[in-house]
LONUKE-903112 format. One line per field, with one value per atom (N, C-alpha, C): atom name; residue number from 1; y, x, z; residue in three letters. Coordinates in Angstrom, 2 decimals. Layout:
kedo = CA,...
zalum = NUM,...
py = Y,...
px = X,...
pz = Z,...
tormar = Ala,...
This chain:
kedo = N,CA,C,N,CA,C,N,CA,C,N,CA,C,N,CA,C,N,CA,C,N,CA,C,N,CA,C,N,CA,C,N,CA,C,N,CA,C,N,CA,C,N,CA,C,N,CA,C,N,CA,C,N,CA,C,N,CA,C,N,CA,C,N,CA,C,N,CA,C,N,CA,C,N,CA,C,N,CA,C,N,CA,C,N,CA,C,N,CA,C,N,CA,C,N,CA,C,N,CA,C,N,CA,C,N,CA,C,N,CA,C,N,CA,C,N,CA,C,N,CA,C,N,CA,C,N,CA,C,N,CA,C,N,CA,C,N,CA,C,N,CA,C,N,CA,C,N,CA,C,N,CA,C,N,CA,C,N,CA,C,N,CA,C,N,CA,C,N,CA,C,N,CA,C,N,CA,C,N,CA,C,N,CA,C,N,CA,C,N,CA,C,N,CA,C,N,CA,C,N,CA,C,N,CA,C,N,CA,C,N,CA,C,N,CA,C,N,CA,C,N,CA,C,N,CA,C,N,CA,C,N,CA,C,N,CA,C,N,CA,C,N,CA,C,N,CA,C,N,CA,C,N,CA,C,N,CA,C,N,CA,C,N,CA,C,N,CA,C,N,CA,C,N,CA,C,N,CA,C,N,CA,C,N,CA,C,N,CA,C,N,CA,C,N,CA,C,N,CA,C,N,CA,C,N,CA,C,N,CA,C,N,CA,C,N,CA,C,N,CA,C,N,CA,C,N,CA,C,N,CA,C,N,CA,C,N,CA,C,N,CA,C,N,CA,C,N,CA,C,N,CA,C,N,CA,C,N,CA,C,N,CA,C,N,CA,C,N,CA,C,N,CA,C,N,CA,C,N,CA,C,N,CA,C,N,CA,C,N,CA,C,N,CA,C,N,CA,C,N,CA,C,N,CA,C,N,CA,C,N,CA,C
zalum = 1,1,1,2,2,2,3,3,3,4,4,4,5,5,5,6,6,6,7,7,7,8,8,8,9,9,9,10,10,10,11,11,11,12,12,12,13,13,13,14,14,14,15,15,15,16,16,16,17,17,17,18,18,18,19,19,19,20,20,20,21,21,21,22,22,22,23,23,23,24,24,24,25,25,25,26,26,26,27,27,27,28,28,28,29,29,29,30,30,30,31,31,31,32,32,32,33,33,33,34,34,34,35,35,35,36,36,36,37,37,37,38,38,38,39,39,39,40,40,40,41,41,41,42,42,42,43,43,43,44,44,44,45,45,45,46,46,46,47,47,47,48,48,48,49,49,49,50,50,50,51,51,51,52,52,52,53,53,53,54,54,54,55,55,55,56,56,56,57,57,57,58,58,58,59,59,59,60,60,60,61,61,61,62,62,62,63,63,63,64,64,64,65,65,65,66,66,66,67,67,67,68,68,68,69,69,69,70,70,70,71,71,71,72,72,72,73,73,73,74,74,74,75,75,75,76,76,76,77,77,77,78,78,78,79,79,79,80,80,80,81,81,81,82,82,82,83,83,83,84,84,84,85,85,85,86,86,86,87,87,87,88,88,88,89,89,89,90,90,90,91,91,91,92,92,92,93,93,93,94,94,94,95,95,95,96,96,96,97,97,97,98,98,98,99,99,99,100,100,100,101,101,101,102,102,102,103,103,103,104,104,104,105,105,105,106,106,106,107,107,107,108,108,108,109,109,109,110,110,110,111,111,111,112,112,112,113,113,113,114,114,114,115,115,115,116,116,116,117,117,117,118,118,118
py = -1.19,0.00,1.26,1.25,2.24,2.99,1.61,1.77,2.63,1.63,2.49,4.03,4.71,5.55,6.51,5.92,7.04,7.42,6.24,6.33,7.42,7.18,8.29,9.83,10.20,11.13,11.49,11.26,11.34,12.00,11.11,10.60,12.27,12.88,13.46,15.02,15.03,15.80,16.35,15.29,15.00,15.62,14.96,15.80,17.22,17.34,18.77,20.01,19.14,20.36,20.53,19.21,19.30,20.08,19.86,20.60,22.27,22.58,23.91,24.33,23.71,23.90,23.82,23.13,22.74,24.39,25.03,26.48,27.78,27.41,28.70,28.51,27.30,27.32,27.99,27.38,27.96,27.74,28.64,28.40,29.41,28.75,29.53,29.25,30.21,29.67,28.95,29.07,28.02,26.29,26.72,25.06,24.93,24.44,24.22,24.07,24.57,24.58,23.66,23.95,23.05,21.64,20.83,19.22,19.11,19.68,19.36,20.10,21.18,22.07,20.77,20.46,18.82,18.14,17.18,16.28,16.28,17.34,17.50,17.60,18.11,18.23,17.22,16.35,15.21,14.07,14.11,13.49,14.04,15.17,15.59,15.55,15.29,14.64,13.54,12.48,11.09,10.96,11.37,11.24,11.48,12.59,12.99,12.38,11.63,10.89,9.23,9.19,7.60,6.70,5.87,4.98,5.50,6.99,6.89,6.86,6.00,5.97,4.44,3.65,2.56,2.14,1.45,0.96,1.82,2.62,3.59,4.75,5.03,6.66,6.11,5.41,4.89,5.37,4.20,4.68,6.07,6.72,7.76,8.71,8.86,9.57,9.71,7.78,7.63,7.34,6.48,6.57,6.96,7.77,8.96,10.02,10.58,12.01,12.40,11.86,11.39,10.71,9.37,8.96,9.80,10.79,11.44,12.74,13.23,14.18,14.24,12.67,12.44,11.36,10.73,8.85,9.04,10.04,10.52,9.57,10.16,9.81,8.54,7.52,6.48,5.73,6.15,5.60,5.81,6.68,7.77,6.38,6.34,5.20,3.86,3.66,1.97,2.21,2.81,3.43,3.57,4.49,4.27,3.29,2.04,0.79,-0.35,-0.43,-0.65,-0.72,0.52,0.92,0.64,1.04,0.66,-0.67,-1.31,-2.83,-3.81,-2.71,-2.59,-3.63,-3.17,-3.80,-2.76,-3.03,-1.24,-1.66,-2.86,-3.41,-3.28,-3.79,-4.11,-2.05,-1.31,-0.45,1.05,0.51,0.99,0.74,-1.03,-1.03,-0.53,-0.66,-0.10,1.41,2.32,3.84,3.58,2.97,3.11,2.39,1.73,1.33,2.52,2.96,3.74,5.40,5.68,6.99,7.05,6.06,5.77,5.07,3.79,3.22,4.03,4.69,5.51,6.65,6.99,8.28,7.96,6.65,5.84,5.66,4.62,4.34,5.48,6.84,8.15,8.50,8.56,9.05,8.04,6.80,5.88,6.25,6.22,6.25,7.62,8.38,10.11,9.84,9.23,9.34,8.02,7.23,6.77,7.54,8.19,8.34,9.80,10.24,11.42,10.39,9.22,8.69,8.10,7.75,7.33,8.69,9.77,10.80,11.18,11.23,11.58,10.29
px = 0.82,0.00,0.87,1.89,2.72,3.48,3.51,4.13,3.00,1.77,0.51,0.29,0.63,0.31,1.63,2.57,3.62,3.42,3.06,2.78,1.20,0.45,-0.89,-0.40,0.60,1.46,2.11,2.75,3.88,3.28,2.01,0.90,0.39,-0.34,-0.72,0.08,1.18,2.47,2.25,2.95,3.20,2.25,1.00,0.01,-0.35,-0.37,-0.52,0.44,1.88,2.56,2.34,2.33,1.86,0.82,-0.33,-1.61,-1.27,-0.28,-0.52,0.28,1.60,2.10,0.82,0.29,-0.93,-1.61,-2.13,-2.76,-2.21,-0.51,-0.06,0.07,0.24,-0.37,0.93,2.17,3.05,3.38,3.80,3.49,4.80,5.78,6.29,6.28,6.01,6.21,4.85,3.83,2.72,2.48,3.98,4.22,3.58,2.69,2.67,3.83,4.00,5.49,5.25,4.36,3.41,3.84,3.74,3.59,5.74,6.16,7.29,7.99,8.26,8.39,8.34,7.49,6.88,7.89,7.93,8.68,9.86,10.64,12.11,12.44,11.60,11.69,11.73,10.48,10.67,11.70,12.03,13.04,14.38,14.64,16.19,16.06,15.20,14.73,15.01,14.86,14.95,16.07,16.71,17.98,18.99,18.87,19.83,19.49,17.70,17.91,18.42,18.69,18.67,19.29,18.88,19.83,20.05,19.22,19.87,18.63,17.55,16.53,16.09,15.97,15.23,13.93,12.83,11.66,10.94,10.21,9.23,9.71,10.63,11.56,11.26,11.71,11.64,10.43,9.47,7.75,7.24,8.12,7.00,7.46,8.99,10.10,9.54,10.14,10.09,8.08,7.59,6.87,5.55,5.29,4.10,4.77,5.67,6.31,6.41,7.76,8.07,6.78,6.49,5.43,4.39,3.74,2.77,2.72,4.18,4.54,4.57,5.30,5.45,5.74,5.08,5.51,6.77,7.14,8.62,9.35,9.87,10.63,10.71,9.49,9.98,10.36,9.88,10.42,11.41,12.52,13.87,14.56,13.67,14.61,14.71,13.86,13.86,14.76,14.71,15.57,16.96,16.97,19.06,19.04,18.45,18.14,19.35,18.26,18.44,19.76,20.08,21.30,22.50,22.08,23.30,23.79,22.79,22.90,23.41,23.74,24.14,22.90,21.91,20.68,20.36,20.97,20.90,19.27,19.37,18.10,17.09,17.01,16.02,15.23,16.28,16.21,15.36,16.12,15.55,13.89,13.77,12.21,11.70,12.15,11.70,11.08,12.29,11.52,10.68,10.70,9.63,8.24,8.28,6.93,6.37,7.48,6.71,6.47,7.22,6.79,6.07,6.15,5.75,3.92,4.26,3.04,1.72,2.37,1.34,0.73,1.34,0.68,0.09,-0.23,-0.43,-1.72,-2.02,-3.01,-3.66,-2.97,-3.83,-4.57,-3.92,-4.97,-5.66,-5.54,-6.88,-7.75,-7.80,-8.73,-9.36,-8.74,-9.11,-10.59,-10.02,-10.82,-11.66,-11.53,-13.00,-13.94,-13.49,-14.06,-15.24,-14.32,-15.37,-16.31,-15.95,-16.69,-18.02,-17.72,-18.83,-19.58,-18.96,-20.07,-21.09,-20.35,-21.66,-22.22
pz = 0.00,0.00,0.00,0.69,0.80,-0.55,-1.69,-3.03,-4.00,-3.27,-3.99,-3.88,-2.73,-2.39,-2.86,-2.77,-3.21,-4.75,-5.66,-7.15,-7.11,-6.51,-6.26,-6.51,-5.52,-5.09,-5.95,-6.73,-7.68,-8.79,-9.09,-10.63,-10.12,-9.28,-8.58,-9.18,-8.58,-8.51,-10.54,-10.70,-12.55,-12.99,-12.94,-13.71,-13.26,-12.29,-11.86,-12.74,-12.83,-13.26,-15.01,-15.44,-17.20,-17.40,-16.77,-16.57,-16.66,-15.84,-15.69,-16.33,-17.52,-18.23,-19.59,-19.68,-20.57,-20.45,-19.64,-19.27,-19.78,-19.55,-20.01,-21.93,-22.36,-23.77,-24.65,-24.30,-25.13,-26.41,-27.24,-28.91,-29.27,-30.14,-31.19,-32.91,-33.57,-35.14,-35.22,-34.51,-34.92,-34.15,-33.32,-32.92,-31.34,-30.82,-29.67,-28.31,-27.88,-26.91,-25.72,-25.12,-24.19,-23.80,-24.78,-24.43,-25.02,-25.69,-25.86,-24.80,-24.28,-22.78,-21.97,-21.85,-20.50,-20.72,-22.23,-22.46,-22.43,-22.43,-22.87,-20.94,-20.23,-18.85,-17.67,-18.50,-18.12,-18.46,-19.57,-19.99,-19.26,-19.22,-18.67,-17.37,-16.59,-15.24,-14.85,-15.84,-16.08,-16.21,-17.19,-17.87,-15.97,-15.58,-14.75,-14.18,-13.18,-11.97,-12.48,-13.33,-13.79,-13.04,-12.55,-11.86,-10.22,-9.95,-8.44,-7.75,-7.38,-6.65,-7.03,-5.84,-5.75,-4.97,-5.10,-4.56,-4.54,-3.60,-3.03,-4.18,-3.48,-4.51,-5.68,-5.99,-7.76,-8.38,-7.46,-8.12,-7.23,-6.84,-6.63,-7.85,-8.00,-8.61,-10.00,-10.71,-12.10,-12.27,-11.96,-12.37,-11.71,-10.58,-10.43,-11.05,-10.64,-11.17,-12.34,-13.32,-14.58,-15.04,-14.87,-15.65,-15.84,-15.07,-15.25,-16.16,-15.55,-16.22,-18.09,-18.41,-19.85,-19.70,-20.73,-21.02,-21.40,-22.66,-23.38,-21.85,-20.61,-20.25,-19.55,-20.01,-19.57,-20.92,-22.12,-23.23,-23.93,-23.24,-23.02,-21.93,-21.19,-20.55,-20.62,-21.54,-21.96,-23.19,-23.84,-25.63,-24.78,-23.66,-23.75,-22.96,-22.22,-21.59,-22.71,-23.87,-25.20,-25.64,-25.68,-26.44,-25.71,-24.45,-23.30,-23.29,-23.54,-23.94,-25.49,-25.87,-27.28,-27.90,-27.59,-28.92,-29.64,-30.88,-31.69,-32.25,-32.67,-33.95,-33.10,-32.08,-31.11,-30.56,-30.14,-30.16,-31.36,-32.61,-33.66,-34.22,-33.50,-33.45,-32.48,-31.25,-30.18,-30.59,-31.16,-31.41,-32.71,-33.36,-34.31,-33.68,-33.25,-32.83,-32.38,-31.10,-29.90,-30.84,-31.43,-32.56,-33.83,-34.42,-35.77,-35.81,-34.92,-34.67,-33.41,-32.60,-31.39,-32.38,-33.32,-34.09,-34.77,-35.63,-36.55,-35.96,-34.95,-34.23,-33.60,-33.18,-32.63,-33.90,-35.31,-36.57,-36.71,-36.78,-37.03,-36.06,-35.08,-34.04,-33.87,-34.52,-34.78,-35.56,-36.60,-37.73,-37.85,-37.06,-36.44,-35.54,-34.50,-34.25,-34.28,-35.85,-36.83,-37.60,-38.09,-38.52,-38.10,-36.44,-35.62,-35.35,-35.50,-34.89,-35.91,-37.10,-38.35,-38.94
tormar = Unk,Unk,Unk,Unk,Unk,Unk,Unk,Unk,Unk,Unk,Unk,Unk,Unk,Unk,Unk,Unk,Unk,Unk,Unk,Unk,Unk,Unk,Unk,Unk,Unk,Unk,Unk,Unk,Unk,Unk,Unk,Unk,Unk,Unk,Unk,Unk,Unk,Unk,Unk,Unk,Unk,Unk,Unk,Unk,Unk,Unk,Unk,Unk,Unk,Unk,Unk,Unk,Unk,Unk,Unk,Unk,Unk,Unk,Unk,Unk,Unk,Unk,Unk,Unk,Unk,Unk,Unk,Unk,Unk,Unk,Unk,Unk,Unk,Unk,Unk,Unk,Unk,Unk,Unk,Unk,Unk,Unk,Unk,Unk,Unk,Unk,Unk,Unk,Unk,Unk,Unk,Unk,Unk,Unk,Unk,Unk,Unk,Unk,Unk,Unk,Unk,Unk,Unk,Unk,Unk,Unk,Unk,Unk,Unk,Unk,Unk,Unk,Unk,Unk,Unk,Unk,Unk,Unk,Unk,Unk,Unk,Unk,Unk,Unk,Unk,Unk,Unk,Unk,Unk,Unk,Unk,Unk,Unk,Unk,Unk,Unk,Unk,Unk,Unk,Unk,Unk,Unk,Unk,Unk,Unk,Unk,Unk,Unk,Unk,Unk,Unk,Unk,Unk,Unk,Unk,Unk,Unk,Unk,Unk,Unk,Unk,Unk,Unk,Unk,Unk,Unk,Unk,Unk,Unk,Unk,Unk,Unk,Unk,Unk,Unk,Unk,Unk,Unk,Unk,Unk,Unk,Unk,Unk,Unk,Unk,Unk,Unk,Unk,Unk,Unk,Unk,Unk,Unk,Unk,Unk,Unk,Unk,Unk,Unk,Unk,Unk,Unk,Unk,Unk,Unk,Unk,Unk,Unk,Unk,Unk,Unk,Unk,Unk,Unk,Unk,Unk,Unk,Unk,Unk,Unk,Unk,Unk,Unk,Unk,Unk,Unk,Unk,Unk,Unk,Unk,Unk,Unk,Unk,Unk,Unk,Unk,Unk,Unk,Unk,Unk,Unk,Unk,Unk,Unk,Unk,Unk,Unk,Unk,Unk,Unk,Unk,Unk,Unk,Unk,Unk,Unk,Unk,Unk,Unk,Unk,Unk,Unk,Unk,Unk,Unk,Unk,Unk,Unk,Unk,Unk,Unk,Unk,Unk,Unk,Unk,Unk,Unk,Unk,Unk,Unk,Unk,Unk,Unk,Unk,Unk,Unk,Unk,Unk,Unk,Unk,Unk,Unk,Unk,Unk,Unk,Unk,Unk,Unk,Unk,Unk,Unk,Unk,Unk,Unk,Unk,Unk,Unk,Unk,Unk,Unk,Unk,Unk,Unk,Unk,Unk,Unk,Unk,Unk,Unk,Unk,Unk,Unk,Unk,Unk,Unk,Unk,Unk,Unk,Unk,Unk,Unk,Unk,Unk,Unk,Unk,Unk,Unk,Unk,Unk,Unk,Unk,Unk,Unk,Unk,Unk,Unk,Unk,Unk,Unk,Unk,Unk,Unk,Unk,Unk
């Protein structure tokens, strides 16, 4: 319960701050700033705590905090996981699935679900 509750906390934490990064609505050139601002934050979060927090810390840290904040940085840490491990191939599918195929499946499902509305 104790693991449960720190991940609550964390999840809690995370979303709160995307959220209110989500509010201020940052944009240059047309580009949303917002969700990449998050990601690059969360990721260089990840990146720097990597490896120094175990059990409780871990899941409140990596995944209420980080996880909530941006998936990016847990898929930042399975990708240099990967690589660290010298699985380049394994790796190279790894980011294409997780970039290529999640956007893939976000437009199908877009455009079902214009299709179900009319």
């Amino acid at each position: 319960m104790k693991t449960y509750m720190a991940l609550v906390l964390g999840a809690t934490i995370g979303s709160s701050i995307r959220y209110l990064l989500y509010i201020f609505n940052f944009s240059a050139f047309g580009l949303p700033l917002s969700t990449i601002i998050v990601n690059i934050l969360g990721s260089s979060l990840a990146g720097y705590y990597y490896g120094k927090f175990q059990n409780t810390a871990y899941i409140f840290i990596y995944l209420g905090i980080f996880g909530s904040l941006t998936t990016l940085s847990a898929f930042n840490l399975e990708l240099f996981e990967l690589l660290n491990n010298k699985y380049l191939f394994k790796a190279i599918i790894y980011f294409f699935l997780n970039i290529f195929l999640t956007f893939v499946f976000f437009y199908l499902f877009h455009i079902i679900s214009i299709k179900l509305a009319n």
